[in-house]
C-alpha positions in Angstrom: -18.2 14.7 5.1 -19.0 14.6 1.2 -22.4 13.7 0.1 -20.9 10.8 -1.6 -22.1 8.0 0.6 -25.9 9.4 0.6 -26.4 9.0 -2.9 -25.1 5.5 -2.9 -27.3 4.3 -0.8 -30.0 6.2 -2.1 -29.3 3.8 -5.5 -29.4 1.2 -3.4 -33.2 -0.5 -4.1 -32.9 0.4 -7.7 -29.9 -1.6 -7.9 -30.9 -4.5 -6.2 -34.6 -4.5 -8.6 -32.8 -3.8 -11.6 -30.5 -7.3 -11.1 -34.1 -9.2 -10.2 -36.3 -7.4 -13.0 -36.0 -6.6 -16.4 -36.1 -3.1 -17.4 -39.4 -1.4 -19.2 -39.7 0.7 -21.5 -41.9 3.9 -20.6 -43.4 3.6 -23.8 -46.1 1.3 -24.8 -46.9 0.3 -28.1 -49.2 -0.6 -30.2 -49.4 -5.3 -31.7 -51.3 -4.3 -34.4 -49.1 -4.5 -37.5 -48.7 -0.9 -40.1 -51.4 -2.1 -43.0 -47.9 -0.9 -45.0 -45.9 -3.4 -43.7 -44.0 -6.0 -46.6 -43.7 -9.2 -45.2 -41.8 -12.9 -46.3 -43.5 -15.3 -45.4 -40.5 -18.1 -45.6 -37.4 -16.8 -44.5 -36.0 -20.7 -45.2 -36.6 -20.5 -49.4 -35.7 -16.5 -49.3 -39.5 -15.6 -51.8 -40.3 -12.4 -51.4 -44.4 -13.5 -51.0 -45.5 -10.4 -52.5 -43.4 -10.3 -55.9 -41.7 -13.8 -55.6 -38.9 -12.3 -56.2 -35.5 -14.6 -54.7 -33.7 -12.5 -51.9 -30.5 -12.6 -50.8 -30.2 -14.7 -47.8 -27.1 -12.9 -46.7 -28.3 -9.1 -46.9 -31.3 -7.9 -44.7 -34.5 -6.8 -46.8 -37.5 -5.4 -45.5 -39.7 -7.9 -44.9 -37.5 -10.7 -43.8 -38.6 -12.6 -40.8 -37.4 -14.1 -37.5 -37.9 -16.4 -34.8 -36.9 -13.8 -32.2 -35.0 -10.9 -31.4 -31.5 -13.2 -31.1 -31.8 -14.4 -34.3 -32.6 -11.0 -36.1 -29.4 -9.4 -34.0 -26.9 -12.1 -35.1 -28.2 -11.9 -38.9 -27.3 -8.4 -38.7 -24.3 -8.0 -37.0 -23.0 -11.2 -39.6 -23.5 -8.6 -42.5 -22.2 -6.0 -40.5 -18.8 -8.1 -40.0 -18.8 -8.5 -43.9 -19.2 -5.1 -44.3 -16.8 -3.8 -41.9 -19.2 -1.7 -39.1 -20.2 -3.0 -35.4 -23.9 -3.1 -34.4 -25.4 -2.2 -31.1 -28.8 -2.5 -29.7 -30.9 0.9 -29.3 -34.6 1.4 -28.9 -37.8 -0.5 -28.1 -41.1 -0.1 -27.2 -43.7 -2.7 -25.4 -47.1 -3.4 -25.1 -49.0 -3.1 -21.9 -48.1 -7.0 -21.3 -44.1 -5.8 -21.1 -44.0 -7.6 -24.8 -41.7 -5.8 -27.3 -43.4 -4.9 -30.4 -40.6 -2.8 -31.6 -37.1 -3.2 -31.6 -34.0 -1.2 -33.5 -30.3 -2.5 -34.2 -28.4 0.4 -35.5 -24.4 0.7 -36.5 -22.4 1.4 -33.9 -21.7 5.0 -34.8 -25.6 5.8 -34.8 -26.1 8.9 -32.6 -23.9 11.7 -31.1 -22.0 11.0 -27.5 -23.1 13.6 -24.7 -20.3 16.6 -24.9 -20.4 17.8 -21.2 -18.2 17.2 -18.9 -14.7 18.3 -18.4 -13.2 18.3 -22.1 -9.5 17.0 -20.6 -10.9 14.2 -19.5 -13.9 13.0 -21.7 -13.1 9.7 -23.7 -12.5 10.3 -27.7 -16.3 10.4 -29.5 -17.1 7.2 -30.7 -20.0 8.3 -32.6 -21.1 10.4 -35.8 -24.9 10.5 -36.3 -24.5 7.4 -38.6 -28.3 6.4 -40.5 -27.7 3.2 -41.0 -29.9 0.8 -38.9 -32.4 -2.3 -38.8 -36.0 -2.3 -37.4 -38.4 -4.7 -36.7 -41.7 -4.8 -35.8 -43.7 -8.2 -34.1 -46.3 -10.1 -36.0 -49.2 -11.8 -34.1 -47.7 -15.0 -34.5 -44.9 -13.9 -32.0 -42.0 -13.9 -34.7 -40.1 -10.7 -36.2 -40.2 -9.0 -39.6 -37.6 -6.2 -41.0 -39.5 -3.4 -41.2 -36.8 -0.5 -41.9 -33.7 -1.5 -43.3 -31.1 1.3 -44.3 -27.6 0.3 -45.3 -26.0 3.7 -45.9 -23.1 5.3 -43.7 -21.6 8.1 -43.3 -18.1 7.0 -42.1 -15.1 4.5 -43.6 -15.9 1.3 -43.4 -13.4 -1.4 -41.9 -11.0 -3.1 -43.9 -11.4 -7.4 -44.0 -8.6 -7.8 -41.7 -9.7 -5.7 -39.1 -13.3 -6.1 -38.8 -13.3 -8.4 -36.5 -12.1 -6.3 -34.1 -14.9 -4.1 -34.2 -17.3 -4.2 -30.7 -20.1 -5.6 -31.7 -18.0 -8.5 -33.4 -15.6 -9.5 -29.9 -17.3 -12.4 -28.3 -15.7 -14.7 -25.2 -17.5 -18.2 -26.5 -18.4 -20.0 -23.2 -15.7 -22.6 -23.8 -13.0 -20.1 -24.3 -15.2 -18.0 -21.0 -14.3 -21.6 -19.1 -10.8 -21.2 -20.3 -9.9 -17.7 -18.8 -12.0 -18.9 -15.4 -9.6 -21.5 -14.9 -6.7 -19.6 -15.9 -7.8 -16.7 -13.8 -8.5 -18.8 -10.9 -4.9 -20.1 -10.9 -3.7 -16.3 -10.9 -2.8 -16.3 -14.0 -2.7 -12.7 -16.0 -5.8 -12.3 -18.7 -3.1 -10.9 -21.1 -1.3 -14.5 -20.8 -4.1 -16.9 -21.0 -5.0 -14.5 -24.5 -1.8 -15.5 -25.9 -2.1 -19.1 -25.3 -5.4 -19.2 -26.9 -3.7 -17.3 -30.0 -1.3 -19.7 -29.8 -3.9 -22.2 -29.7 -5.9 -21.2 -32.9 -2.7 -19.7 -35.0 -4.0 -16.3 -35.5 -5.4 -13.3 -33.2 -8.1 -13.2 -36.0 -9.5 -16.8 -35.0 -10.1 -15.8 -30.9 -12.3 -13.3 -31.6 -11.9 -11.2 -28.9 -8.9 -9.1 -27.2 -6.9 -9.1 -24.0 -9.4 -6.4 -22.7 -12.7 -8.2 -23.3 -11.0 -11.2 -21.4 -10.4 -9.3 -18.3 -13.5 -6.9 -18.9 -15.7 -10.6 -19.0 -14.5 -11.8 -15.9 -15.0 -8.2 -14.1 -18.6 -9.0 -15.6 -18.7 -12.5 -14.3 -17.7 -11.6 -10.9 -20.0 -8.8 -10.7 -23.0 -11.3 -11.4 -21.9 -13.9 -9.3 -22.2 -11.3 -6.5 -25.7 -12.1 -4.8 -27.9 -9.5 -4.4 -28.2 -10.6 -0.8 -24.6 -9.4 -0.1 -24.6 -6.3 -2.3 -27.5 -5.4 0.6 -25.0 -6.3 3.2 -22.5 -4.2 1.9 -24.6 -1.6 1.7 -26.0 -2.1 5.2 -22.5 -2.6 6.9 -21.0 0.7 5.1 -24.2 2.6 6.0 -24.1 1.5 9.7 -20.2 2.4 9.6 -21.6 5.7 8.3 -23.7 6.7 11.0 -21.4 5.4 13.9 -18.3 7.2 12.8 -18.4 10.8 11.9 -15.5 11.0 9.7 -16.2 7.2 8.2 -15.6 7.9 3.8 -17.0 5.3 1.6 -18.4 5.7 -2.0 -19.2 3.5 -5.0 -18.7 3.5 -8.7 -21.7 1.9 -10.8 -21.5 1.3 -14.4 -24.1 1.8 -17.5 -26.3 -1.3 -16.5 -26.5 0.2 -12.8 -24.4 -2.8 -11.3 -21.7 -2.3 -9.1 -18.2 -2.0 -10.1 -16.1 -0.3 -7.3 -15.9 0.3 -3.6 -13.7 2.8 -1.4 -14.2 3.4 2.0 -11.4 4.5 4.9 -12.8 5.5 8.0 -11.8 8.6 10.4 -8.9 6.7 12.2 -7.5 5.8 8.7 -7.7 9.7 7.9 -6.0 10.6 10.9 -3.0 8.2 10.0 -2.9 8.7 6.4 -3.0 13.2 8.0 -0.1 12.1 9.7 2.0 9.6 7.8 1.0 10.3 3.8 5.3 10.6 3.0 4.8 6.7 1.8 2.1 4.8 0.4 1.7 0.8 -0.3 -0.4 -0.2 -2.2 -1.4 -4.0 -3.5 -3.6 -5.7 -5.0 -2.6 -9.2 -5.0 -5.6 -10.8 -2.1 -8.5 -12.1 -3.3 -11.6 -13.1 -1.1 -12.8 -16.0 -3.1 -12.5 -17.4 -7.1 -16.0 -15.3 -7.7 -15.5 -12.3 -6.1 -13.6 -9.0 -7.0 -10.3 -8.3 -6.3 -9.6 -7.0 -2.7 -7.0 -3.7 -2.2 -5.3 -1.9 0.3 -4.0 1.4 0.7 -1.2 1.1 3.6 1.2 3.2 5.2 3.8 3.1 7.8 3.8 4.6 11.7 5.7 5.7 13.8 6.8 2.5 15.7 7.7 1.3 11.9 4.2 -0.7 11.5 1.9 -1.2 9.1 -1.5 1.1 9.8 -4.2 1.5 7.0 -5.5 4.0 4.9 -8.2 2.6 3.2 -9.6 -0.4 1.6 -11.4 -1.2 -2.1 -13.0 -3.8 -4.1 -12.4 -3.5 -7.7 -14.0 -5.1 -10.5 -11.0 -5.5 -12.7 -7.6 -4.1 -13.0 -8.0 -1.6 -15.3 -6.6 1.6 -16.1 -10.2 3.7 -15.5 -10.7 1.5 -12.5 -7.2 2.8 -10.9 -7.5 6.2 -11.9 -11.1 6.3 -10.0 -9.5 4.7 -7.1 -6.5 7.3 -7.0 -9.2 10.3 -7.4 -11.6 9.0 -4.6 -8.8 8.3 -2.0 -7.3 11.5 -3.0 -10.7 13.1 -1.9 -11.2 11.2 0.9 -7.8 12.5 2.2 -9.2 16.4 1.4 -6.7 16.3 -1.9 -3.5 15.1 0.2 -1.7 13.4 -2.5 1.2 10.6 -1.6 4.8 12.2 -1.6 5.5 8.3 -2.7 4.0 5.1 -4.1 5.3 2.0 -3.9 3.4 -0.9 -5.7 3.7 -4.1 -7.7 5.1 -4.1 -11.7 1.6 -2.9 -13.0 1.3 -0.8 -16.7 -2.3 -0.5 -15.7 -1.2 1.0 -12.0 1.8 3.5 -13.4 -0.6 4.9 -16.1 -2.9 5.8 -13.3 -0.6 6.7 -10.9 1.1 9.3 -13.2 -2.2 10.5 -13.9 -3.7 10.8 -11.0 -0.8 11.9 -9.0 2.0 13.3 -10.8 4.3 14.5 -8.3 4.5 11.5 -6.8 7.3 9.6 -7.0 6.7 6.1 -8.0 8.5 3.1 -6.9 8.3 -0.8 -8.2 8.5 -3.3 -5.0 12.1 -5.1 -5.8 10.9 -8.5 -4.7 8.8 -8.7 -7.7 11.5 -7.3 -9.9 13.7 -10.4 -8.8 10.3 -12.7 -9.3 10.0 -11.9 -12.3 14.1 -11.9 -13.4 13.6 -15.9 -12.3 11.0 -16.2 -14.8 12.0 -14.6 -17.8 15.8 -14.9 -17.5 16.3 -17.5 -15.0 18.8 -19.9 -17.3 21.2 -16.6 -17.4 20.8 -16.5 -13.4 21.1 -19.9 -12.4 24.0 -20.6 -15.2 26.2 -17.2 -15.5 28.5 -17.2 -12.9 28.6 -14.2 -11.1 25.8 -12.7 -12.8 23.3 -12.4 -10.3 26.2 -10.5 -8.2 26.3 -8.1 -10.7 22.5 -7.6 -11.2 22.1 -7.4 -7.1 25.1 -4.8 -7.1 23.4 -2.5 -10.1 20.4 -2.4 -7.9 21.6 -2.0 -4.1 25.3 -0.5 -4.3 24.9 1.7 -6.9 24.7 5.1 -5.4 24.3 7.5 -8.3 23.7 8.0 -12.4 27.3 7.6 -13.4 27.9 4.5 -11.4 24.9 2.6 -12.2 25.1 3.3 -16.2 28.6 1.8 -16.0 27.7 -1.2 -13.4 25.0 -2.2 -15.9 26.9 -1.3 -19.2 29.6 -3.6 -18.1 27.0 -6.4 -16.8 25.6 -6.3 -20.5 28.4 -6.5 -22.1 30.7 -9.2 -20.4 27.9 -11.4 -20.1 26.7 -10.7 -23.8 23.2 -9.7 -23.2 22.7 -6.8 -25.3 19.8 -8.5 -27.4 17.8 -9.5 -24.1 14.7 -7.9 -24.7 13.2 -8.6 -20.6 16.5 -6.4 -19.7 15.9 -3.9 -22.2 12.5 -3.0 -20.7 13.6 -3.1 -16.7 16.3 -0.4 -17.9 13.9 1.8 -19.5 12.2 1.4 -16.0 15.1 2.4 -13.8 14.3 5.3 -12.1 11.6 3.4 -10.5 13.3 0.4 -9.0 17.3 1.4 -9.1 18.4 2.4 -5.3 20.8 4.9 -7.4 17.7 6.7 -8.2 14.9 6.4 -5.4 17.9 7.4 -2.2 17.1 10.9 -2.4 12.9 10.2 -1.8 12.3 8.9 2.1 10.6 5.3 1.9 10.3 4.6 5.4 13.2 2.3 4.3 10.9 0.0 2.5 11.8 -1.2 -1.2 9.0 -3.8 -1.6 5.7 -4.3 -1.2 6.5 -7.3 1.9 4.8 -5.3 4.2 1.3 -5.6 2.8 1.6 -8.9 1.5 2.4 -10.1 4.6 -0.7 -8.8 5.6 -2.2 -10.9 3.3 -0.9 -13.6 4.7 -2.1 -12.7 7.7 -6.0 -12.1 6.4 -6.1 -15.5 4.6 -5.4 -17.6 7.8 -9.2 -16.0 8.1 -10.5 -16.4 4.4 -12.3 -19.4 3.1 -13.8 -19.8 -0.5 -17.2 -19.6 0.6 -16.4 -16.4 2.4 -19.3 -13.8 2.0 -18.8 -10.3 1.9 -20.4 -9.3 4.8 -17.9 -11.7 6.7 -15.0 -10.7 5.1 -15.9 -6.9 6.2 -16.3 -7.7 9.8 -13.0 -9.8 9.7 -11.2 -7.4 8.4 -12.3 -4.8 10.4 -11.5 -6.6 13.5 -8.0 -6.7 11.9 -7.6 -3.4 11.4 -8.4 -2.8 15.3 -5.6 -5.8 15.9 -2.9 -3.9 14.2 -4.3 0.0 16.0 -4.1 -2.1 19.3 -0.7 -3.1 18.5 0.2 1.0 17.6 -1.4 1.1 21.2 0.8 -1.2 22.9 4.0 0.2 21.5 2.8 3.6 22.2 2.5 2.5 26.0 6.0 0.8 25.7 7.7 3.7 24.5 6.0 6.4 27.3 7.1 4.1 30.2 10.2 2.5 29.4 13.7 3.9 28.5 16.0 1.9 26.0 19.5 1.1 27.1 22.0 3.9 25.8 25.4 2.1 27.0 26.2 4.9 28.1 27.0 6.9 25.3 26.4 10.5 25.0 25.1 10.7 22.2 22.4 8.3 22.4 20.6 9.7 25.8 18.3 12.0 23.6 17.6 10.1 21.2 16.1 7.6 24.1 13.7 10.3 25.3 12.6 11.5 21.9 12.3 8.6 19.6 10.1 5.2 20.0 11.7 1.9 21.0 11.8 0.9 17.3 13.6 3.9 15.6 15.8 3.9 18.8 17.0 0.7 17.9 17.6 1.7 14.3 20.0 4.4 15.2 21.8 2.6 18.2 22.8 0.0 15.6 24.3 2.7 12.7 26.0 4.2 16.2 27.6 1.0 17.1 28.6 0.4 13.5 30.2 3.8 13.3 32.5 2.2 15.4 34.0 -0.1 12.3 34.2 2.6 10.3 37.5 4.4 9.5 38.1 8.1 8.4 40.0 10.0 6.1 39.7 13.9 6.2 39.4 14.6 2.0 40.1 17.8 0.3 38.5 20.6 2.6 36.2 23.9 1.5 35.7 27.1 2.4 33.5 26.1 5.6 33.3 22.6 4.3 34.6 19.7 6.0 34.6 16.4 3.7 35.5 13.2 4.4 36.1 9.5 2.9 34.0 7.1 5.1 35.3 3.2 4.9 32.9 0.7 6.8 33.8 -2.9 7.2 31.6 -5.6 9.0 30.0 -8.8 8.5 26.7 -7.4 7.3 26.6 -7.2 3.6 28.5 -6.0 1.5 30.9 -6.2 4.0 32.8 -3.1 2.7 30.9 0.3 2.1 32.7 3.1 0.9 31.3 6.9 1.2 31.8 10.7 1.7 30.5 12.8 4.3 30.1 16.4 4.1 30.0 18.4 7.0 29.0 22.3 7.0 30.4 24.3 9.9 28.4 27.0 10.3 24.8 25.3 10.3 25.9 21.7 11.3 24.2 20.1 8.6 25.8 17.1 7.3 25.1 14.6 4.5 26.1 11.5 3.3 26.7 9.9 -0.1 24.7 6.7 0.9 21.6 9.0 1.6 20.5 6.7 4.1 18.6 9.6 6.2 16.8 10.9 3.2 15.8 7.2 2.8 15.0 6.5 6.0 14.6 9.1 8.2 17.8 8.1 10.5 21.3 9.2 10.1 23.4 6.4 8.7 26.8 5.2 10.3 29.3 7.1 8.0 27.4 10.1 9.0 27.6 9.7 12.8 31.6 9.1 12.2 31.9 12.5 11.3 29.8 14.3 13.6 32.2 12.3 15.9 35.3 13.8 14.2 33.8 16.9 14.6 33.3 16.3 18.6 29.6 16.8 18.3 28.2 14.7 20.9 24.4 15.4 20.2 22.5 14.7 17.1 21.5 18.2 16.0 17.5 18.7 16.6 17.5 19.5 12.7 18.0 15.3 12.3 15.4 14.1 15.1 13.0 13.2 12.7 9.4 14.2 13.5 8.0 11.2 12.1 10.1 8.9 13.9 9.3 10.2 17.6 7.0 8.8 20.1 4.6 12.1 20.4 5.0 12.2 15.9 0.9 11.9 16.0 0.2 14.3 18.8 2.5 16.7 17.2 1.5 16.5 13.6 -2.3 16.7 14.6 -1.5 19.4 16.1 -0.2 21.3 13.6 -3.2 20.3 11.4 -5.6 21.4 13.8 -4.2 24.9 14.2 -3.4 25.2 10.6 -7.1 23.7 9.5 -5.8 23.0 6.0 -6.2 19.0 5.9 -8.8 16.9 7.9 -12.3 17.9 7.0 -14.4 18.9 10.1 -15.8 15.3 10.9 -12.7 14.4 11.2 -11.5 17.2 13.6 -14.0 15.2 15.9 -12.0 11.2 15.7 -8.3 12.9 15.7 -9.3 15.4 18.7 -10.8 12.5 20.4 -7.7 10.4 19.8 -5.0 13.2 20.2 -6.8 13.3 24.2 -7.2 9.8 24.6 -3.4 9.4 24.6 -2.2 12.3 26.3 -4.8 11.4 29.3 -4.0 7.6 29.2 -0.6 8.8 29.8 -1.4 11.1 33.1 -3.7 8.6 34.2 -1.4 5.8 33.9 1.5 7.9 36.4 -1.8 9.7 38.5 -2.5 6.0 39.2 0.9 4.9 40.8 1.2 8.0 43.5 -1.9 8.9 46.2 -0.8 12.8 45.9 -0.7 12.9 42.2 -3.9 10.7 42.0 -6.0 13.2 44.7 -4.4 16.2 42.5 -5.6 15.0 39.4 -8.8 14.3 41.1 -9.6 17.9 41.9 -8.4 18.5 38.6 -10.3 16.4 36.6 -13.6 17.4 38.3 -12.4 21.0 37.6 -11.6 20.9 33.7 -15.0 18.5 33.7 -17.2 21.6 35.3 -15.5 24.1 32.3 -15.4 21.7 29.5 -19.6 21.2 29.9 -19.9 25.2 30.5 -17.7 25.6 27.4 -19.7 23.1 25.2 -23.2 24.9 26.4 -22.0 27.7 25.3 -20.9 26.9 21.9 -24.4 25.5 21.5 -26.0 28.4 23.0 -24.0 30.6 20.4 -24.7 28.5 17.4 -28.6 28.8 18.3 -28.3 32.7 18.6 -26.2 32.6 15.3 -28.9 30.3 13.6 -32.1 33.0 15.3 -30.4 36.4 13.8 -30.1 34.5 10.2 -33.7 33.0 10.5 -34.9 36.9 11.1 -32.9 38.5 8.7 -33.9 36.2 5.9 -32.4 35.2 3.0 
């Protein structure tokens, strides 16, 4: 396991002081004012005391005095907004009595940004060693004076119009901060309570602050609303997972100030699936524990029963692009650098950025229910009023089996309906290889094309929830309902080994029974039985080619399904226009017509697939344990110990039911128990030796 988790929780007392204390400075300076010092006297009739000269009000002199540090920062960064530069904090020093006596505000270019670091990755330098800066100094009276003031740069300035763009010069008013609260609390987007508020003032300029700071603040608001109390928990409950599960993955991201930002953690069983199953990936991010906490994510896949089983969870601090990508890279490492053949997640730009990113081989997919969501809200009057419209947008999406046929479906939707200035329509095409069925067929998806399947786990997880949920709660709940759905895995696993589906007494179906589980069983008697309403018509035959033209007709929509099967005589392999076993992993009706045709009365082995089958965990483990090229060596430990719990629950279960088998095993067990323990001594007895001749030999 990575070192990751022990330097979290080695942060984890300075964290909690630095949210109870204030930092210090580690140097101490001196109260007593430079005998050099120039100082006003009255800041409020702007006389210089020493030449009674008048000052400008509006510019900062040295000698100009303050009330407090607040007041000196705001004076400057209002002539910095005039001048077109951003100010930011820098140094201080403090007295022995934790007093600052010293205090800089320079321009926000002030400085050079650290250059190490991977140079594909660093962010664009910010700064350029700019002089210009403000320093004051403490008088015994407890107010401030300017002490250095330098007003040269060595960089453009801003123009008018955009300086109020500049950082130092973006400010959420609390009014405005009550605003997005609200707004965000009724789930709705930062970017659209932004454009209210513009709407509300008339001009960007008058908000003051950009879609970005709205979401960044209420990251920031969240993150201090957390109690230290449960950032301890956390830490506690990931620490104890830690030590109680060899293969258990968790690590934190902290920002500048040292506060908490994001959590990963997946534990060994959620390795072991994710070894096994990583061909699809959901992931959401649409559950929320309560109105002050962050944003709760889940990385889930699908079994081989066809259930949900999860990878790995998260708490993220926003929805960011940087807070994605980290995501991506840390479950990519907890999963030794197994990256998702494909993704399937909600209409995000913040998610596809860092999914192409991150992982750019893998092929990304938009859930379709939220595609149809959001066609209700932004062109709902043409669905609701166009007749026949909404059979033409479901039929560019579902029937559409290739390029050609989609570009003309949807060229034709466009024009007879007269929509070629929609603008929501122009986007979703530009987007069509991630949602259109005419271009995701080809990539198996488990079958899924939405993100249902974790939402409905949602559902599910806030029967449990409660706005006053803590952390620590939520952890435990949703731990125990992880183990509900690894139970239910359990359940079906027992189900498939001891029961045999009915076949009807087709041929073709017998070994399929033994080999797949209940659930994929089912999925293949059904396209069997509906190979039955299918007709056939041999089309123009190759050279070892067999092809034919595939009519189904039923009550299922669309009713009438039209494709071509081609069949290869020398190696049996066979594929179908619909692409329904790329798709899904199970050979599709107009398929199975053929194979028919062709009087093959067995699926060949080549389409049993592996995934689908009720030993698909015992098999694939074992391929990664022989290989040794995925699960870490922690995680050996869980998926040895669960690849033996289920063979042996198995042979117990049938040793149980006969007095021969059950005395046989007997002998047996007691047997393989006497060799396992003289195997293990020895391995430790080896190890030692190993550990001896390295100690003697020395470094």
């Amino acid at each position: 396991m990575n070192d990751a988790p022990k330097s979290i929780f080695a942060c984890k007392n300075f964290l909690v002081n630095d949210m109870n204390d204030a930092p210090e400075s580690s140097v101490v300076a001196s109260d007593k004012k430079d005998e050099h010092d120039t100082i006003f006297t009255s800041s409020e009739n702007n006389i210089d005391a020493d030449t009674g000269n008048t000052v400008d009000s509006h510019i900062p002199t040295e000698g100009m005095q303050f009330d407090n540090e607040d007041d000196a920062y705001n004076f400057y960064n209002d002539y910095a907004l005039g001048h077109g530069f951003s100010v930011r904090r820098s140094s201080w020093d403090k007295n022995a009595q934790g007093i600052t006596v010293r205090k800089t505000f320079v321009c926000s270019k002030e400085g050079w940004k650290n250059s190490s670091g991977n140079p594909t990755t660093r962010k664009p330098d910010t700064r350029c060693g700019c002089p210009a800066r403000m320093v004051l100094r403490r008088l015994p009276n407890g107010k401030y004076f300017v002490r250095t003031f330098i007003c040269d740069h060595n960089h453009p300035l801003a123009s008018p119009s955009t300086s109020h763009l500049l950082r130092s010069h973006r400010k959420v008013t609390s009014s405005r901060s009550a605003t997005s609260k609200l707004a965000n609390n009724a789930n709705i987007a930062p970017k659209k309570t932004y454009q209210h508020l513009v709407k509300v003032n008339d001009d960007h300029e008058n908000v003051s602050f950009t879609p970005m700071d709205c979401r960044n603040h209420l990251r920031i608001k969240r993150t201090k609303t957390m109690k230290n109390s449960e950032i301890c928990a956390l830490f506690d409950y990931l620490q104890k997972k830690s030590s109680s599960d060899p293969g258990f993955y968790n690590t934190m991201q902290l920002d500048e100030d040292g506060y908490v930002t994001n959590v990963f953690w997946a534990d060994s069983k959620s390795r072991v699936d994710y070894e096994c199953f990583n061909d699809v990936l959901v992931f959401d991010t649409t559950l929320k524990i309560n109105t002050d906490h962050w944003p709760f994510v889940q990385f889930v896949g699908v079994n081989h029963h066809s259930q949900s089983c999860v990878f790995g969870g998260a708490f993220l601090s926003d929805e960011s692009i940087d807070s994605f990508e980290w995501l991506f890279r840390v479950f990519t490492e907890a999963m030794n650098g197994k990256h998702p053949q494909v993704v399937l997640t909600d209409i995000d730009n913040a998610i596809a950025v860092a999914v192409s990113h991150v992982w750019p081989n893998a092929h990304h997919r938009l859930c379709l229910w939220h595609i149809f969501q959001n066609a209700e809200k932004c062109i709902g009057h043409i669905l609701n009023q166009k007749t026949g419209f909404k059979e033409s947008f479901t039929r560019c999406i579902f029937q559409c089996e290739d390029d050609d046929t989609f570009r003309f479906a949807w060229e034709q939707m466009i024009l007879v309906y007269n929509l070629e200035k929609n603008l929501w329509l122009q986007r979703l095409y530009k987007d069509k290889g991630k949602w259109a069925l005419a271009y995701g067929r080809q990539y198996f998806c488990a079958g899924m094309i939405s993100t249902q399947r974790v939402e409905s786990m949602h559902a599910t997880l806030k029967k449990c929830l409660y706005s006053c949920l803590t952390i620590f709660c939520f952890m435990e709940q949703y731990e125990a309902f992880v183990n509900g759905l690894r139970q239910s895995e359990l359940e079906e696993d027992i189900k498939g080994f001891h029961t045999r589906p009915i076949t009807l007494g087709m041929k073709i179906l017998m070994q399929p029974a033994d080999l797949y589980t209940p659930t994929a069983f089912e999925w293949l008697k059904k396209e069997v039985i509906e190979a039955l309403n299918c007709s056939l018509e041999v089309d123009t035959p190759e050279a070892n080619m067999q092809r034919y033209h595939v009519v189904w007709e039923g009550e299922e929509f669309p009713k009438r399904h039209e494709a071509y099967v081609t069949y290869n005589v020398g190696n049996k392999a066979v594929e179908c226009t619909c692409k329904k076993y790329e798709f899904k992993g199970i050979l599709c009706r107009h398929a199975l017509k053929a194979l028919d045709r062709e009087n093959i009365k067995e699926i060949p082995e080549s389409y049993i697939m592996r995934r689908w089958t009720k030993n698909a965990k015992i098999r694939m483990l074992n391929t990664s344990c022989l290989s040794g090229s995925s699960v870490d060596d922690k995680c050996y430990v869980a998926s040895r110990y669960q690849l033996m719990c289920r063979s042996l629950l198995h042979v117990a279960d049938l040793a149980s039911k006969n007095e021969e088998a059950y005395e046989y095993m007997s002998k047996l067990t007691n047997d393989a128990l006497k060799k396992v323990y003289l195997l293990h001594h020895q391995s430790i007895a080896a190890h030692g030796n190993q550990y001896e001749k390295t100690k003697s030999e020395g470094p």
